[in-house]
Residue, then its C-alpha position, 0 to 999 in steps of 0.5 A: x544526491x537529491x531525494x526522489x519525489x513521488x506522485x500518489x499514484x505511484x505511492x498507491x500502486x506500491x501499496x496496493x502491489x504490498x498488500x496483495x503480495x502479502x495477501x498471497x505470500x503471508x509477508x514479504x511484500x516490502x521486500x519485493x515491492x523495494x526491489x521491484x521499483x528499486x525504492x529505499x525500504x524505510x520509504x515503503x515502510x513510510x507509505x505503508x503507515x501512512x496507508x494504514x497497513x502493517x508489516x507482518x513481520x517478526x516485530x510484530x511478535x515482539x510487541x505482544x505483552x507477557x508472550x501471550x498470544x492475542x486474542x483470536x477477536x482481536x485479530x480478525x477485527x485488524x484484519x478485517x479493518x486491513x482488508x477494508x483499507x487495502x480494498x478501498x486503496x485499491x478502488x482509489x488507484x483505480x480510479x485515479x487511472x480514470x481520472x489520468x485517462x479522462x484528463x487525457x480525453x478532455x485536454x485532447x477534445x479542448x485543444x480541437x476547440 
């Protein structure tokens, strides 16, 4: 069986979809976003790396040092830089759908030349 390519938009459009579930939910937007467009979970964890975002699941609770809770600083700065990066990802997708919609223009006004 050979792997499936995926262009960016739709890679965006999973991560955006992620970050609001989670937003909404609290977690389990990898989960849904999986099934939804029927992808392998390990690469929707890939994209989200690569997107900057963080899986707000048990494991994260694991990797605190000593049982200590972190900081409450520390967890608004993070959340902060995750909102940032969601937000920006977002703008990004949608304007790629405009750039997709104005190429469809363009190539429709120059084939008429």
């Amino acid at each position: 069986m050979m792997a499936t390519r995926y262009d960016q938009k739709t890679k965006d459009q999973v991560v955006a979809f992620i970050k609001a579930y989670n937003d909404e939910n609290g977690r389990g937007g990898q989960s849904a976003a999986a099934k939804k467009w029927k992808l392998n979970p390990i690469t929707v964890k890939a994209w989200m790396g690569k997107a900057g975002l963080v899986s707000p699941g048990k494991s994260a609770k694991k990797k605190s040092s000593g049982g200590r809770k972190p900081q409450a600083a520390t967890r608004q700065t993070s959340k902060a830089k995750t909102g940032s990066l969601s937000g920006v990802l977002t703008r990004m997708a949608g304007i790629q759908d405009q750039i997709a919609s104005l190429q469809v223009e363009y190539d429709s006004l120059k084939s008429k030349l």
